[in-house]
N, C-alpha and C positions, 0 to 999 in steps of 0.2 A: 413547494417553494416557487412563487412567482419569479419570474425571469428577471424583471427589474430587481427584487430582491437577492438574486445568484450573484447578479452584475456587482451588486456593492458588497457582496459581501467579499467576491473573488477579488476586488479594487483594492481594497482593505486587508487583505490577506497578501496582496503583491506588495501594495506601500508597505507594509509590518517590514515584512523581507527584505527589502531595498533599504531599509532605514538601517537595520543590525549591519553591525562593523564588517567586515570582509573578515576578521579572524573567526567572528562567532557563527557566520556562515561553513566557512572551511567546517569547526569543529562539527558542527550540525551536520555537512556531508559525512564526516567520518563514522559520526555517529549513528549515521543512517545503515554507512555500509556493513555493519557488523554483520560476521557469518550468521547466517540461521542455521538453529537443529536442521538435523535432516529428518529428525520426527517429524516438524513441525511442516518442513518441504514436503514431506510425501503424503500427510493425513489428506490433502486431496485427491491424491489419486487413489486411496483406498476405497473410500465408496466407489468409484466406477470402476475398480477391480469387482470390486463385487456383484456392481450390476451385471461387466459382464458375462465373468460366473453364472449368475445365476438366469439370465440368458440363453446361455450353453447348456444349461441343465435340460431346459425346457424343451 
């Protein structure tokens, strides 16, 4: 993606934002902050548990 093309696309992606009412924003914060699994939290650090495991082995 060309640079000119980020710039309008991030312009267009603030005005959207700025346009929605302050409630629909709020709801959209709420709805952002919902808990994550903690599966879902940790599947990253599983592969580098494993790498290194198997590191150690070596």
């Amino acid at each position: 993606m060309k640079s000119n093309e980020y710039v309008k696309f991030m312009t267009q992606q603030i005005v959207s934002y700025m346009e929605l009412p302050a409630e629909e924003r709020k709801k959209r914060k709420l709805e952002h902050k919902q808990p994550t699994l903690y599966a879902n939290r940790w599947f990253g650090v599983l592969p580098f548990a494993l790498k290194v495991i198997r590191k150690k082995a070596e």
